[in-house]
C-alpha positions in Angstrom: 113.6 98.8 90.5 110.7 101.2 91.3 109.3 103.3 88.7 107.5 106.8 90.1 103.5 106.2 89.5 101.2 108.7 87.6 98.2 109.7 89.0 95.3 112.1 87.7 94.4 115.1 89.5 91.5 113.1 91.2 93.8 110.1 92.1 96.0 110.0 95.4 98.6 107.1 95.6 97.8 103.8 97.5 100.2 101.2 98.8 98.3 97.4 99.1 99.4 94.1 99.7 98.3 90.7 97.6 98.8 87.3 98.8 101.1 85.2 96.0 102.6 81.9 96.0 106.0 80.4 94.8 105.7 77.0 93.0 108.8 76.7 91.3 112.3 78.4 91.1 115.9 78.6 89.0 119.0 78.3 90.2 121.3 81.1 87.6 124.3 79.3 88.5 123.9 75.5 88.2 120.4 75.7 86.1 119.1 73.6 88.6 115.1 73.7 88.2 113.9 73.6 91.9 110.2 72.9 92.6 108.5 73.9 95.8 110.1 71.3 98.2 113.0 72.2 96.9 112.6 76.5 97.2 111.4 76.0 100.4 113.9 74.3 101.8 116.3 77.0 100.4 114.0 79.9 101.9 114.1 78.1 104.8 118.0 78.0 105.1 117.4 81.9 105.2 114.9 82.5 107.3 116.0 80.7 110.0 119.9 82.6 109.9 117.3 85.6 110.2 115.5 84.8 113.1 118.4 83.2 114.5 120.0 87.1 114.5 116.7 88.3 115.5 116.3 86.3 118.8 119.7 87.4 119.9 118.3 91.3 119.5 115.6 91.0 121.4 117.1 88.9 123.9 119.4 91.6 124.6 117.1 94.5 124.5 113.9 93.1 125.1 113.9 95.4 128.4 112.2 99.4 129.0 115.3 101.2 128.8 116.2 100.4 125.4 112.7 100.8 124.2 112.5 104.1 125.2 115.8 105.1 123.6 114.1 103.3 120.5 111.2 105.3 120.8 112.6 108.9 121.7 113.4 108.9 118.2 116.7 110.9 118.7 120.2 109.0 118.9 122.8 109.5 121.5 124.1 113.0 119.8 120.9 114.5 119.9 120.0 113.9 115.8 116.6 112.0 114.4 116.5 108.1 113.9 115.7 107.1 110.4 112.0 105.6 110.0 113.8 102.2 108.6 114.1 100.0 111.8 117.2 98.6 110.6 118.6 101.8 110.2 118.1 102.8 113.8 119.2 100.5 115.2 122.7 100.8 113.4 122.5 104.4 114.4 122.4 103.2 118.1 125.0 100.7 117.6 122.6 97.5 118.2 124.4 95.1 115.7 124.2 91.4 116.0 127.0 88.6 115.2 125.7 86.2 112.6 126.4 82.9 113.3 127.3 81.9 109.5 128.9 83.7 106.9 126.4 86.3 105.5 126.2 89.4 103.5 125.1 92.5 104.9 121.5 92.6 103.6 120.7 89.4 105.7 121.8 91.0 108.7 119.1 94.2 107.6 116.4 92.0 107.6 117.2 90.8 111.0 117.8 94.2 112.6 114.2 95.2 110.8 112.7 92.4 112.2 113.8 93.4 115.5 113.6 97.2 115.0 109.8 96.5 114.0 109.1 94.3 117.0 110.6 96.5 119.9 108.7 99.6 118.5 105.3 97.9 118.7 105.9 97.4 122.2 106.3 100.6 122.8 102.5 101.3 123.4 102.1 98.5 125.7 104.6 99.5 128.0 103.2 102.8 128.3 99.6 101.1 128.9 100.9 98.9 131.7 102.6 101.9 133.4 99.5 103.6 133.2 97.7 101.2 134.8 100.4 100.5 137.5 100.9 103.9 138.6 97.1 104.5 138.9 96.3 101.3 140.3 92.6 101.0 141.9 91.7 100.0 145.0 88.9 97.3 143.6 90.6 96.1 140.6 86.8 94.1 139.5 85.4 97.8 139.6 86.9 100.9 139.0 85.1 104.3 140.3 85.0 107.3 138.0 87.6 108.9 139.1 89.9 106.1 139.1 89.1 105.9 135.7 90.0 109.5 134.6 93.3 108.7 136.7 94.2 105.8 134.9 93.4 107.8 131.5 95.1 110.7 133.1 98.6 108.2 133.4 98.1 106.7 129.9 99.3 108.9 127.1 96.2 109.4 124.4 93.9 107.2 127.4 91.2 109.9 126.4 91.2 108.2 123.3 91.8 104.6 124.3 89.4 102.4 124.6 88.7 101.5 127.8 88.4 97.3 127.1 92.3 97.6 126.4 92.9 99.1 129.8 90.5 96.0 131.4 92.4 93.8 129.9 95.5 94.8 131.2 94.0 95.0 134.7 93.0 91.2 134.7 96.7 90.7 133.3 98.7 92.6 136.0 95.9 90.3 138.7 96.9 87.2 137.2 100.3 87.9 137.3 99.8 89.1 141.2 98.0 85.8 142.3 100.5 83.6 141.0 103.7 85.8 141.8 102.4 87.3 144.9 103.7 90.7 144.0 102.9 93.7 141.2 104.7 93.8 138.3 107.4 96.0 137.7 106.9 96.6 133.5 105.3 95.0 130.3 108.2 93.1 129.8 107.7 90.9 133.3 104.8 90.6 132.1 105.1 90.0 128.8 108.4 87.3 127.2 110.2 88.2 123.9 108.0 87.1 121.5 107.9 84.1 119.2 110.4 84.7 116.1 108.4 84.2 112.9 110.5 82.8 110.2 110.2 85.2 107.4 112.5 87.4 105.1 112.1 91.1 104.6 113.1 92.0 101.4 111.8 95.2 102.0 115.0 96.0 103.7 117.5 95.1 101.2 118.5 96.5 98.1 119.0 95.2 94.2 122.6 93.5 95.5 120.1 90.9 97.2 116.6 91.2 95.6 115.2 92.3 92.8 111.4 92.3 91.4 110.3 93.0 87.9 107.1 92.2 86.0 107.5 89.3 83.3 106.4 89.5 79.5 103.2 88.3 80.1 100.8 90.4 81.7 99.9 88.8 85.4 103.3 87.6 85.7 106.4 89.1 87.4 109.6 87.7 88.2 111.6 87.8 91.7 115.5 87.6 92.3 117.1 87.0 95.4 120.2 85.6 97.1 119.7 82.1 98.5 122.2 79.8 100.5 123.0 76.3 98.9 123.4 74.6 102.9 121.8 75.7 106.1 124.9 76.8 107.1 127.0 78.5 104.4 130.7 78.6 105.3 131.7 81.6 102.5 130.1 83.4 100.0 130.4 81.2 97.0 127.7 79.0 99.0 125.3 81.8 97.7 123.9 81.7 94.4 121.0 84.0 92.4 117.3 82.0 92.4 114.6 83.0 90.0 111.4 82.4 90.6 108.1 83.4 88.4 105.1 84.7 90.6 101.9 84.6 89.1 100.1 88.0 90.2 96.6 87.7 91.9 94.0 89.4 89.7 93.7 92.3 92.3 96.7 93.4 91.3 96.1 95.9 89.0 98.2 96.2 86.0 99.8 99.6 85.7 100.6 99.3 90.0 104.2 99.4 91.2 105.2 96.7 92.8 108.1 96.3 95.9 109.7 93.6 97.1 108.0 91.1 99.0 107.9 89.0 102.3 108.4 85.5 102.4 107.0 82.6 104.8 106.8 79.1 104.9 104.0 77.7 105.4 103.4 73.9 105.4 106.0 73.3 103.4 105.4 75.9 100.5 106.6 79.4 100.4 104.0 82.2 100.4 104.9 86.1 99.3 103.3 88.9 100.6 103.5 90.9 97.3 103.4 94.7 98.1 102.0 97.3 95.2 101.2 101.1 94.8 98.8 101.7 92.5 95.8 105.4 92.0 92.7 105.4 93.5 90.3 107.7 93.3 90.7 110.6 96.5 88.6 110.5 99.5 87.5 113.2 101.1 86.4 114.0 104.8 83.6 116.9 104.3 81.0 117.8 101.2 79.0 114.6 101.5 75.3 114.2 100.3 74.4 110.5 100.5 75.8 108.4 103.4 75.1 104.7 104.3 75.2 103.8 108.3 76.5 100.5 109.6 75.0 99.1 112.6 76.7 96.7 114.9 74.4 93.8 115.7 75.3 89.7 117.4 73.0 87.6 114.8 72.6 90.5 112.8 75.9 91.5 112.6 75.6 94.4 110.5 72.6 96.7 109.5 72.8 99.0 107.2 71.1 101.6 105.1 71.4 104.7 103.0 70.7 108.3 103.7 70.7 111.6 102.0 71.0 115.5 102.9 68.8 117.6 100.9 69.9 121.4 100.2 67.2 122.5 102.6 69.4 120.2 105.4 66.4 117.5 105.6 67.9 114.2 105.8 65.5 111.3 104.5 66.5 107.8 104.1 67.0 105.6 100.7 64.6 102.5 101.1 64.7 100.5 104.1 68.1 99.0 104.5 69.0 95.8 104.2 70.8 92.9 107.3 74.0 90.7 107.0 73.3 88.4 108.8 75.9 85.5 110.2 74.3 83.5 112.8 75.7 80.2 111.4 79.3 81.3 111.4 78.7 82.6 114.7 77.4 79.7 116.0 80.3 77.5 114.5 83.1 80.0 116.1 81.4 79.9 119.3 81.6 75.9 119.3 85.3 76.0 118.2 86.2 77.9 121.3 84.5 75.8 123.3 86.5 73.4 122.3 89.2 75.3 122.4 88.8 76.0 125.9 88.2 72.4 126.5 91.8 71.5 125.0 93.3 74.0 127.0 91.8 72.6 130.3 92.9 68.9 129.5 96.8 70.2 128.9 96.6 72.1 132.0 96.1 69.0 133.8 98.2 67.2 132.3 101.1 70.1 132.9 99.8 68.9 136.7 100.4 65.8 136.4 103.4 66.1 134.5 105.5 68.7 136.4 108.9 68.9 136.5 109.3 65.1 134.6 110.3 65.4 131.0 109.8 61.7 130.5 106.2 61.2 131.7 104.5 58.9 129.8 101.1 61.7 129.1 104.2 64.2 127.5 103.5 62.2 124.3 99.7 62.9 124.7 100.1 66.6 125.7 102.0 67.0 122.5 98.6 65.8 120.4 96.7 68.2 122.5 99.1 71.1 121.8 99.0 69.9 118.1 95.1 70.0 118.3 94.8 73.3 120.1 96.8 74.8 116.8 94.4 73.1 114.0 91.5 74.9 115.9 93.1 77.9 116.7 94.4 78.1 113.0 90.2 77.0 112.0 88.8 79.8 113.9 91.8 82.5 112.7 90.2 81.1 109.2 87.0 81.4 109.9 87.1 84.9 111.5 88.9 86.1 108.1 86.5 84.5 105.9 83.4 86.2 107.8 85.2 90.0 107.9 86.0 89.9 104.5 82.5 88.7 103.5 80.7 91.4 105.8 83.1 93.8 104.4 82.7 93.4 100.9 78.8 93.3 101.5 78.9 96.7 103.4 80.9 98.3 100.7 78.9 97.2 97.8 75.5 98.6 99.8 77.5 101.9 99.8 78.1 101.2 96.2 75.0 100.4 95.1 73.2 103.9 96.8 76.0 106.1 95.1 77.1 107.0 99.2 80.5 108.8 99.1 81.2 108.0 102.8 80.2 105.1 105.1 79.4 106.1 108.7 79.9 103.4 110.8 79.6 103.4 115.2 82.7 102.9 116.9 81.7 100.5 119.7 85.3 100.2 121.4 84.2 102.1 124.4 81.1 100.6 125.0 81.3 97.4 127.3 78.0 95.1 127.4 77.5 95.0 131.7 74.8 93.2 133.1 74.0 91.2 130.6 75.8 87.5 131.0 78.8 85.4 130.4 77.7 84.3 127.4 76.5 87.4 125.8 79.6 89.3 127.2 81.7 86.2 125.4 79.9 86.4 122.4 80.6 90.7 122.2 84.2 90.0 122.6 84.4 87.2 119.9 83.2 89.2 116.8 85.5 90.3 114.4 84.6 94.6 114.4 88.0 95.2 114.1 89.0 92.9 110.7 85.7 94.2 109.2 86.3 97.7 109.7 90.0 97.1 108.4 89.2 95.1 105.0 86.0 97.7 105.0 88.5 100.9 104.6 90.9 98.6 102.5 87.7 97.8 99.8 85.9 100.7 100.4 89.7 102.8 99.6 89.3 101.3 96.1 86.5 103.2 95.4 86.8 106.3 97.2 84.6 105.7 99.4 85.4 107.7 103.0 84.9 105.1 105.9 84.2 107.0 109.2 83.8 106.1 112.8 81.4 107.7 115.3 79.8 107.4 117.9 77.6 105.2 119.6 76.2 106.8 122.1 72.6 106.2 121.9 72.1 104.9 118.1 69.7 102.6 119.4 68.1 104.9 122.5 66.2 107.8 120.5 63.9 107.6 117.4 65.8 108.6 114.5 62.7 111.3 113.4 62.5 112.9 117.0 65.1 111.7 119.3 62.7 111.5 122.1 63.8 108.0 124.2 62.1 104.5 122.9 59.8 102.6 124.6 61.4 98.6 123.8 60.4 95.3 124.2 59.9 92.0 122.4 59.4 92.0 118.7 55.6 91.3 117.4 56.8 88.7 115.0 58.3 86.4 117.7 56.4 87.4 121.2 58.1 84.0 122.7 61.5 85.3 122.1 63.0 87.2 125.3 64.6 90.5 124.8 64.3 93.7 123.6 64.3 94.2 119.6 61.1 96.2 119.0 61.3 99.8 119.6 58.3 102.5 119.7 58.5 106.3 120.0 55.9 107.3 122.6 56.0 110.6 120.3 56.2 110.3 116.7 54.5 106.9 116.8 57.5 105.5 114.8 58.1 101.9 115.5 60.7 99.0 114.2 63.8 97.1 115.1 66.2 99.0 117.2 68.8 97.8 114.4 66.8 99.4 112.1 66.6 102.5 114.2 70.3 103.2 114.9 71.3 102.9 111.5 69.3 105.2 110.7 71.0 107.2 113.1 74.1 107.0 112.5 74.2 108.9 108.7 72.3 111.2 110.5 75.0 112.2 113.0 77.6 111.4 110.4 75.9 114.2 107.8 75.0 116.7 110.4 79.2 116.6 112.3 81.0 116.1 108.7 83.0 119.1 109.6 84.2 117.3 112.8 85.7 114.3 110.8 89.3 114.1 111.8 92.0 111.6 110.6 93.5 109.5 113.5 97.5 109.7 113.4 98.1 106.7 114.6 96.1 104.8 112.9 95.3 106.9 109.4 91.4 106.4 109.9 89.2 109.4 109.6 86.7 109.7 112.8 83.9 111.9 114.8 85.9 112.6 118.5 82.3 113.8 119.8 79.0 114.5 119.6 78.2 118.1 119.9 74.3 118.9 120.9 73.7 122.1 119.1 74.3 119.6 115.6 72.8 116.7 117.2 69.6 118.4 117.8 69.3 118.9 113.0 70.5 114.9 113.0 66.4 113.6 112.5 65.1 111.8 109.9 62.7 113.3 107.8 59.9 110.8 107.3 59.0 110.0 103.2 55.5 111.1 102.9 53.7 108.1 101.0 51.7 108.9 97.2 48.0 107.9 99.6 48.7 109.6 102.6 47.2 106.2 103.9 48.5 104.2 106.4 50.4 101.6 105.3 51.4 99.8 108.8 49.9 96.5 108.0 47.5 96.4 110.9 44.6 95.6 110.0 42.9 94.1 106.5 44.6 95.0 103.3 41.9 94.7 101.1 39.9 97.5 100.7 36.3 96.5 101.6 32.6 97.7 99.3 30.4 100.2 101.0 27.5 98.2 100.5 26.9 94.9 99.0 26.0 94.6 95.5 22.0 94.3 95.1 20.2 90.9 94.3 17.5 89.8 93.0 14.2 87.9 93.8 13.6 84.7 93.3 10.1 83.0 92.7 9.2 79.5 92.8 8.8 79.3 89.0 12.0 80.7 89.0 13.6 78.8 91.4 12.5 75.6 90.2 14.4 76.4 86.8 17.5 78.0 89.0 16.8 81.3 87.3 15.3 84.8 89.2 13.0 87.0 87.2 14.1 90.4 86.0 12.8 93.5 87.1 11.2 92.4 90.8 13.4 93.7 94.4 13.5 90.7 96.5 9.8 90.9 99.3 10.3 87.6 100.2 10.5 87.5 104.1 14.2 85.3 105.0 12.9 84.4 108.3 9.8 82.4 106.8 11.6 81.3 103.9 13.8 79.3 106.5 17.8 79.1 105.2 18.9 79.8 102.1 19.3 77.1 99.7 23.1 76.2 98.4 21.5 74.9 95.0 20.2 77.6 94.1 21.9 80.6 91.8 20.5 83.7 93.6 19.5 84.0 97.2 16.8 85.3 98.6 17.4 88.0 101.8 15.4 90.0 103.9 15.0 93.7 103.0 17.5 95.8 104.1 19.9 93.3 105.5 23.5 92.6 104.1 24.8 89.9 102.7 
């Protein structure tokens, strides 16, 4: 059972989710110790009776009338749907006919399953009727005021980005080139999605699941109602399972926690354990120091901190620092290469194949398919290991400056044009959106504000006088093409154009704090606009340095004498013993004297020349 959680008057309440794992397992009835074959087979049982019911929903209402009753949010006599999925659907009378004897929180988890599914699609059958009813006449290109039309027929498309609505163009022209007609909805062009075999015990109550922490602190212990045979024939083939979870350390040890989810996967069954815990309120306006996040390709993020003074200055907090990622990059761009590889081979054989279900290349298309999963499962791994890495990094910068909020550039409605297959494949492949998730989930902890703004000319104006920058190639690597360096023709101000947008961006994000607004939809605070008369106070103060010397590092460090220090003359008495007399100024004329000698101690110059 849930208990209610205290908080402190600085603490708001915080629901997260940690990844467990269930090794072993207790049969209450027989005593039977079950180990993780054994549990998952059982799980299993379960989870496919679930899907089973779930398939059967979305077959029957997998269609645009039914999501729209779904999503009105009203039921037939006019009163509001429940927020639990599965109760809505029992409110509209969508039940489903098990095809084994089961109790009625099995059937919940199916109808929340479904409930869940057909209300996601809601958004994308609005965005495909946008984009058919205010259909362009060059689908490659749209004008501008096809594409305030297609905003216009999209509800929130000022606010969508406008790579979603591409991507739904080029899906509605495939589906035209091999159909020879338009679409009529999402769901023509879109199936019922794959059924993923999982049990919400978030929908059922203590009569089928039950969670409690153990005696030991980092342990807990999970109850639930499993079947003894995949297809159980009455209720007596149900019995109670216990099974111990070890808690991950992030869990911390005064949170609630909830029931969990549970999946197989490769043969062991993995809980996605959900807690509420306090952590410390964030808050939107009344910030002083601010770090800005810059979106880079090999750099992928640069970052630095900045700080508003009571005077309204802003100056920054040392010179930021890169994450850079070029490696991982380089490795996800080869697996989807041969990703794409893969995929060509199995469309030829799906040629050659056709129609014959005993061709003798269906056994080799079947290795292909298998191989196209172990990289597409690689890459999956690979793109969660980089956010959460370039996450945590951003978040500790933030920590490490004392910044209460982290202004970061939204960059979903900037598209790169102009510039290449491979760069345009290479913008499309990063992972901004994980990072900026598993940035607000770390960053959360703390409470540390994570805001969007936006881009619009980070990189364009000098941070100290937003006049435009002159770019070109950096001075460190003059062979390199592009466009890294940036000068101010103004201020004199010079340095990466990384390095100048995230300066930038805490800038904008200081000076337009009281335009921070929290998303809806989404929960996520952001910056709708840029507004001039504030844009005009976001500049950089420069740091005037303790010399007032310049410190740019063109020319010779060293500071040089004003003259050289005077020497002495030598005599040949002297010179034989490698000694010069004191008290004489050297009158001995160089040019007679011939070259110096290198054995000597002292040298002999002409007066008035330098040494």
């Amino acid at each position: 059972m849930s208990r209610k959680l205290p908080l402190a008057e600085n603490e708001t309440s915080r629901t997260a989710c940690a990844r467990g794992l269930l090794r072993t397992a207790v049969d209450e009835k027989s005593g039977e110790f079950l180990r993780a074959c054994g549990l998952a087979e059982r799980v299993g049982w379960a989870a496919g009776l679930v899907s089973g019911m779930v398939a059967d929903l979305l077959g029957e209402h997998w269609n645009t009338l039914d999501v729209n009753a779904l999503a009105t949010g009203v039921d037939a006599g006019g009163q509001k749907l429940p927020s639990n999925a599965w109760m809505a659907l029992r409110r509209l009378g969508w039940t489903v006919k098990p095809g084994a004897k089961v109790n009625d929180r099995i059937v919940r988890m199916a109808q929340e399953q479904a409930g869940r599914t057909l209300r996601s699609v809601k958004w994308r059958s609005d965005l495909a009727a946008g984009v058919l009813k205010a259909w362009p006449a060059d689908p490659k290109k749209r004008t501008a005021e096809e594409w305030d039309a297609v905003r216009e027929a999209v509800p929130g498309g000022q606010l969508l980005s406008s790579s979603l609505i591409t991507s739904r163009t080029r899906q509605v022209v495939s589906f035209h080139q091999k159909h020879d007609r338009m679409p009529v909805d999402v769901f023509e062009l879109e199936g019922a999605p794959r059924i993923a075999r999982m049990l919400l015990l978030s929908a059922c109550d203590s009569q089928q699941a039950t969670i409690e922490r153990g005696d030991e602190p980092g342990r807990a212990l999970l109850r639930l109602q499993l079947p003894i045979r995949p297809d159980p024939q009455s209720y007596a083939d149900w019995t109670w399972v216990a099974c111990p979870i070890t808690l991950p350390p992030t869990v911390p040890a005064g949170a609630v926690l909830h029931l969990p989810t549970l999946r197989i996967h490769q043969g062991a069954v993995h809980a996605d354990l959900a807690y509420t815990h306090g952590v410390p309120k964030t808050r939107r306006t009344g910030h002083t120091v601010a770090l800005g996040v810059d979106w880079g390709l090999n750099t992928l993020l640069s970052a630095g901190a900045a700080r508003l003074h009571e005077d309204q200055k802003i100056t920054t907090l040392g010179s930021g620092g890169m994450f850079r990622a070029s490696g991982v990059l380089s490795k996800q761009h080869r697996l989807r290469r041969q990703s794409e590889y893969l995929h060509t081979r199995i469309d030829q054989y799906d040629r050659l194949i056709g129609s014959g279900e005993r061709h003798h290349l269906a056994d080799k298309r079947h290795i292909l398919a298998d191989e196209i999963r172990h990289v597409s499962d690689r890459r999956s791994n690979l793109n969660d290991a980089l956010a959460w890495s370039a996450a945590r990094w951003a978040v500790d910068q933030a920590i490490s400056a004392g910044a209460t909020v982290i202004y970061i550039e939204d960059l979903r409605s900037m598209e790169a044009r102009g510039m290449g297959r491979n760069h345009n494949t290479r913008m499309s492949q990063t992972v901004r959106g994980q990072i900026m998730e598993r940035m607000r989930h770390l960053a959360a902890e703390m409470g540390i504000a994570v805001v969007s703004v936006p881009a619009r000319n980070t990189s364009k104006h000098c941070p100290q006088c937003l006049v435009p920058l002159r770019h070109r190639k950096s001075p460190d690597r003059p062979t390199v093409p592009g466009w890294k360096w940036a000068i101010c023709p103004s201020c004199s101000w010079q340095g990466d154009r990384d390095q100048g947008a995230w300066r930038r961006i805490p800038a904008r994000g200081l000076t337009h704090q009281a335009k921070t607004v929290t998303d809806r939809a989404s929960g996520a605070m952001v910056i709708r606009s840029v507004m001039d008369k504030l844009e005009t106070k976001a500049v950089v103060t420069p740091a005037a340095t303790q010399t007032g010397r310049d410190r740019s590092k063109t020319g010779p460090t060293r500071r040089q004498a004003a003259c050289p220090t005077p020497r002495r003359r030598r005599t040949p008495s002297s010179a034989s013993a490698g000694q010069c007399p004191e008290g004489h100024s050297p009158t001995l004329d160089f040019a007679r004297a011939g070259p110096p000698s290198r054995s000597g101690d002292c040298l002999a110059r002409p007066s008035g020349t330098r040494a």
